[in-house]
FIBA-728234 format. One record per residue (C-alpha): x, y, z; residue in one letter. Coordinates in steps of 0.1 Angstrom, whole numbers, plus 2048, in hexadecimal, padded with zeros to 3 digits. Last residue first. Example, Ala and Ser with C-alpha at 12.3 -4.5 7.8 and 13.67 -1.06 7.14 Angstrom:
residues 2
8897F5847S 87B7D384EA 
//
This chain:
residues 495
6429A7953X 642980954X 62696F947X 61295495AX 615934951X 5F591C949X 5F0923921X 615927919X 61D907928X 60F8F1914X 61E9028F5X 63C908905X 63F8DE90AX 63B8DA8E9X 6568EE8DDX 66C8DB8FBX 6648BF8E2X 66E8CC8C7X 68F8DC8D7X 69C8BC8E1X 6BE8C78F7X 6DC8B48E7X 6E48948F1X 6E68868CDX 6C78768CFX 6B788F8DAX 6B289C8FBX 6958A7915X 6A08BA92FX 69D8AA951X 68E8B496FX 6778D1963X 6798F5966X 66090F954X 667934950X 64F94C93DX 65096E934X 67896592BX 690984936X 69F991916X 68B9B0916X 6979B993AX 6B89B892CX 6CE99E93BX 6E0998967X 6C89A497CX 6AC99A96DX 6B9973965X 6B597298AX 695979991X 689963970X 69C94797DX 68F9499A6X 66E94E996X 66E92F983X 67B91F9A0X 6A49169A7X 6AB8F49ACX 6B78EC98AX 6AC8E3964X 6A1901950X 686906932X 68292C92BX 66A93D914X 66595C8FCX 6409628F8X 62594C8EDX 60594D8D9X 61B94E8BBX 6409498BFX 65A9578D5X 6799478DBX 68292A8EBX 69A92C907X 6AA90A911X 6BC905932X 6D38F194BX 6E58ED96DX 6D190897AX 6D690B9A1X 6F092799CX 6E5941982X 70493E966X 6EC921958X 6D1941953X 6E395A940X 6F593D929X 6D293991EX 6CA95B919X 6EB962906X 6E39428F0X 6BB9468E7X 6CC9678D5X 6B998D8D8X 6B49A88C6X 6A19C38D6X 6829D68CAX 6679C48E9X 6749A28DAX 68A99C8BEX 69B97C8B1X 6B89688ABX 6B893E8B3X 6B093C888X 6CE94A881X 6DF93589BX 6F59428B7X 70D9588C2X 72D9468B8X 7509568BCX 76994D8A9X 7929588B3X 7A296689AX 7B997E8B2X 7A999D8A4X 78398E8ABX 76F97789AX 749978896X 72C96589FX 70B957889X 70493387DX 6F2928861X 71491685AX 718928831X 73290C82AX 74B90D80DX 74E9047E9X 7709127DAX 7679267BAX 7849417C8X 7729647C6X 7519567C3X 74F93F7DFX 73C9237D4X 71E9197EAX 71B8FD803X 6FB905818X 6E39137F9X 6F18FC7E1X 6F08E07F3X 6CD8E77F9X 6C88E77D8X 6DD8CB7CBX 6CD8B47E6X 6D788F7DDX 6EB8897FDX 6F28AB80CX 7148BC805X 73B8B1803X 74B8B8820X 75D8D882CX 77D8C783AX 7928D181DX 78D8F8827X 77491482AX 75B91F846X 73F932849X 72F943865X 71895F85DX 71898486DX 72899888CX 73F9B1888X 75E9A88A0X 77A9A588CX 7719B4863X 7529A584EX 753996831X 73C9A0817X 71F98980EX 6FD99E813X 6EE991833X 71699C83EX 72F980841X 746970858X 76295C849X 77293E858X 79192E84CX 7A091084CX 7C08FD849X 7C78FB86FX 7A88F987EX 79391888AX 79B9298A8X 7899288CAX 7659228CFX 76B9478E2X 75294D904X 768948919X 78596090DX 798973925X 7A694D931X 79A935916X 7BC935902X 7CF919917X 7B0903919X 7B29008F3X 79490B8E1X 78C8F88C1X 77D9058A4X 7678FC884X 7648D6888X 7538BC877X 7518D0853X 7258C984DX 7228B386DX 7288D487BX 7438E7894X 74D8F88AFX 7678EB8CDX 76D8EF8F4X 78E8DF8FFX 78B8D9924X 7AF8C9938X 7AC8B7953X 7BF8B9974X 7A58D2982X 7878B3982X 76B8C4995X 7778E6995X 77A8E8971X 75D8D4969X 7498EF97FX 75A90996AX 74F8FA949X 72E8F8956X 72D92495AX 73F92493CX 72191692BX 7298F491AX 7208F68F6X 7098DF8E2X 7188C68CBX 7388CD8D7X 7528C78FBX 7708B48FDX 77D8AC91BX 7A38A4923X 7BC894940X 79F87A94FX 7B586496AX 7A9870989X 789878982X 7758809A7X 7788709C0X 7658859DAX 74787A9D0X 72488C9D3X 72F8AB9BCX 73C88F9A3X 71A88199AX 7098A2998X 72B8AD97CX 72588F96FX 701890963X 7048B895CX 7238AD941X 713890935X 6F58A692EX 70A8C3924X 71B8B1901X 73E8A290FX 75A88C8FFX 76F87C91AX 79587491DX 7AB864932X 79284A937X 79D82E95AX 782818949X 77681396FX 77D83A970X 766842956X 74C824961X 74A82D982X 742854977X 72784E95CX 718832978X 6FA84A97DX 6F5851957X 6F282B94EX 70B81D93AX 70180F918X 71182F902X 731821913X 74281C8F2X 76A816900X 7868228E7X 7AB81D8EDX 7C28328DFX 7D882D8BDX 7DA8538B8X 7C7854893X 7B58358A1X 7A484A8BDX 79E8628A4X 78884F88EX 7798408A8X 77085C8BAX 76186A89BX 74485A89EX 73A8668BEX 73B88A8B6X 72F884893X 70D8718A2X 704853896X 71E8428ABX 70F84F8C9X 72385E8E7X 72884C904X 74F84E8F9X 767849915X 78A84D902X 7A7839912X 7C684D90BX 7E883C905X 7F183D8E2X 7E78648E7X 7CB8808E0X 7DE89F8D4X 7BD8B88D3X 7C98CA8BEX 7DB8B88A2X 7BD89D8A5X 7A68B389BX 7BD8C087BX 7BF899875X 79F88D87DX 7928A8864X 7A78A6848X 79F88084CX 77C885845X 7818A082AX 797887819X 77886981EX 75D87C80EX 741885827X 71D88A817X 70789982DX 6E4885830X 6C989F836X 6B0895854X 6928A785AX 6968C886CX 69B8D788BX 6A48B68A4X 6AB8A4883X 6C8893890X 6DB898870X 6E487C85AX 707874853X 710863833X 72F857834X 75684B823X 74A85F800X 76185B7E4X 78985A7E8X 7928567C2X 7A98377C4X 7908227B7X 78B8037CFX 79C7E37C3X 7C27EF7C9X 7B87F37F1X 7AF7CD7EEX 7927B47EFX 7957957F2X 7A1794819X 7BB776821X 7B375A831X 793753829X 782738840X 761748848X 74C742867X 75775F87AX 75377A85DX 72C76B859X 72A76D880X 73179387FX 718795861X 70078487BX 70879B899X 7057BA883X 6E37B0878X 6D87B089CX 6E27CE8A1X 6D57DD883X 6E27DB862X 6D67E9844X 6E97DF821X 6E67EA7FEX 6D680F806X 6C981D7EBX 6D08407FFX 6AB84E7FBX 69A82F805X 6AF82181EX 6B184682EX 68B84782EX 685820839X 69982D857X 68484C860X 66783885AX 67281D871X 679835890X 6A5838893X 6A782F8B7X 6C88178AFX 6D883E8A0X 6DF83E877X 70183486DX 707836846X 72682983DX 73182C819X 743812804X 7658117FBX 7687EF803X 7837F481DX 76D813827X 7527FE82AX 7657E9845X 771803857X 750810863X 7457E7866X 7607DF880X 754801898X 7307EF894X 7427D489BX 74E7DE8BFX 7317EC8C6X 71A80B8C5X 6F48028C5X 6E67FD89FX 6D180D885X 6EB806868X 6EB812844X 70680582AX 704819807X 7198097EBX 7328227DEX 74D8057D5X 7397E27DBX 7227CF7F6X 7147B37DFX 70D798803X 72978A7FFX 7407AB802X 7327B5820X 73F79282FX 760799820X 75D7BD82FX 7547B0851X 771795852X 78A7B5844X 77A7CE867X 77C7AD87BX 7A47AB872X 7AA7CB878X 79A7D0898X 7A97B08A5X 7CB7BF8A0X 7C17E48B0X 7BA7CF8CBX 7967C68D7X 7817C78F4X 7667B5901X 7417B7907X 7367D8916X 74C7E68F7X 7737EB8F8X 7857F78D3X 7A57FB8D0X 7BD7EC8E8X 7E07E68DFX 7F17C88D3X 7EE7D48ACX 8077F78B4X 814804897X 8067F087DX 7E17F088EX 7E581188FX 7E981886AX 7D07FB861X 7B7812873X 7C0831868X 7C1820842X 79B81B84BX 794840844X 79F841820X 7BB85280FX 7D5853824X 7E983381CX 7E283A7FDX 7FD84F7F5X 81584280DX 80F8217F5X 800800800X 
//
């Protein structure tokens, strides 16, 4: 296998690692663990097995399963094939699923169970050696996934990732952050989700050791980091609030965690604080990004102080432009639209050339495609982003314009909120807070007066034990739509 190749497509990280170092742990599920060896070998046996069944270059291959140890094997086996992997979440509903069959002409679906028998098929067979080779696939790159959104806004749009803006990104990430041979990476992450998914990919890119502990229960989140003795830990704010409670009643703490990571959905700085006191011998690197180019940013812990509120700088090969409504780019610290330019920019929406075409445009000044995020912030001297919220998250009430993010980064600075979503106004309802805490309503709207605009302070303020999430961990706006609605009618207004 050339040099060339060798970095082509994303299994050749595994195959990479598994050269260096093919005794060490790679991969640990609630079942077993396997070395970087044994990876190797079941990601070939799956692809022979794929293979059988008419599984081909630029095949689709959709699974609805749990993460696992061969669902990790079968990520690495389509890329062998150069196929495309297509992971959807286990709790996909069975229209959603027959949807992205349907419009991805999918040649193989595997659930669960259907992973267990293809991972029987590559146990029964006798090859010895793996029928199909690097030299088989074309050596154009193609398309290594399709990653469906979550769909917590909107239905679901496949985003096509080739396999060199894949490895552009695990590499610039990588670069970073610095994970290491040695790290043991708690992921409870799912594998549907970019976040999770790219914990494998990176993990292999450092030769660490992965453990998929989407299967532990929140209130053993702590025994099971340090029984895994994790060095490092991927955070969205649920598993953030769920261990920071847990740790605050042991004494314990993380002994051996050096690094969090933190997208999806932002910590507050308020929460990264509390981490910070909670476990002060680890490192938090707070990141921005997509599914559309992965990542956008990273902060280092080193450049947060004076800063808190940065997403950090972008990655190294990129660049992010704001813009005006009208397209001109806009000088430090005027605040527009997000977008962002470089190799890890992926390749558009599966078999949407108009959408595409609205989100991806070509930059007419260089014809390079690029992505238009949605999202608004700025940059300041130093080129450090800062993100202020979603287009669609800005709004005004009483004349002033407001962001669902300042309000709600108001009201998790109060103490006794650990979390909360501010929906904005709507018909028959004003502007509206959802919190999680032991403060009441009152106590929140009381509080968030003294510190924002009087116009900023929700009418109404409803807290409930637990915030409904998607998925993908992130707070579920739809249904905390509905709950508004229910509310509107039986609160009384603030003001």
């Amino acid at each position: 296998m050339s040099g060339e190749l060798a970095r082509t497509r994303i299994h050749h990280l595994l195959a990479d690692a598994a050269a260096r170092t093919p005794d060490a742990p790679a991969v640990r599920d609630a079942t077993g663990c396997w070395t970087y060896a044994d990876l190797a070998a079941a990601a070939r046996g799956t692809a022979e097995a794929l293979a059988d069944r008419g599984v081909g270059p630029g095949a689709r291959v959709v699974t609805c399963a749990p993460p696992s140890r061969e669902l990790v094997a079968l990520l690495y086996a389509t890329s062998v094939l150069g196929a495309v992997f297509v992971p959807l979440h286990p709790d996909t509903r069975p229209g959603q699923l027959a949807t992205v069959v349907g419009e991805t002409d999918a040649a193989a679906v595997l659930s669960g169970t259907g992973l267990r028998a293809l991972a029987d098929e590559r146990k029964a067979g006798t090859r010895e050696r793996l029928r199909v080779r690097d030299t088989d696939v074309p050596p154009d790159s193609g398309i290594a996934l399709l990653l469906y959104t979550s769909g917590s806004t909107a239905r679901p749009k496949g985003i096509v990732c080739p396999h060199d803006s894949v490895l552009f990104a695990v590499r610039a990430i990588a670069e970073a952050l610095s994970y290491r041979s040695d790290d043991v990476v708690f992921c409870r992450l799912p594998l549907s989700f970019d976040y999770g998914l790219y914990q494998i990919l990176l993990s292999a890119h450092a030769g660490a050791e992965l453990v998929l502990a989407q299967d532990v229960p929140v209130v053993r989140v702590v025994r099971a980091v340090r029984w895994s003795r994790a060095t490092v830990v991927p955070l969205v704010p649920s598993l953030a609030d769920a261990l920071l409670n847990l740790l605050a009643r042991n004494e314990h703490g993380l002994p051996t965690v050096r690094l969090f990571t933190n997208t999806g959905e932002s910590l507050s700085p308020a929460v990264a604080k509390r981490l910070e006191r909670a476990c002060p011998d680890a490192e938090l690197f707070r990141m921005y990004g997509l599914s559309e180019c992965k990542r956008v940013s990273i902060l280092a812990p080193g450049e947060a102080a004076g800063r808190p509120e940065s997403v950090g700088r972008p990655l190294p090969g990129t660049r992010v432009a704001i813009l005006s409504p009208g397209g001109e780019e806009l000088c430090p610290r005027a605040p527009g639209r997000i977008t962002v330019r470089g190799p890890h920019v992926m390749a558009g929406y599966w078999r949407s050339p108009e959408l595409t075409a609205r989100v991806f445009p070509i930059h007419p000044g260089t014809g390079e495609r690029y992505l238009d995020t949605g999202d608004l912030g700025f940059v300041d001297e130093e080129g450090f982003l800062y993100f202020t919220g979603r287009e669609d998250g800005v709004f005004k009430r009483r004349g002033v314009r407001m962001s669902i993010i300042e309000i709600e980064a108001a009201a998790v600075s109060l103490p006794g909120v650990r979390g909360a979503v501010a929906l904005p106004p709507e018909p028959g309802r004003d502007l509206m807070l959802v919190v999680t805490g032991t403060l009441s309503s009152p106590e929140v709207i009381e509080g968030l007066a003294a510190l924002i605009e009087p116009a900023k302070v929700p009418a109404l303020c409803r807290t409930v034990d637990r915030l409904p999430l998607t998925a993908n961990g992130k707070p579920d706006r739809r249904a905390l739509a509905r709950l508004a609605r229910e509310a509107a009618g039986s609160e009384t207004a603030h003001g």
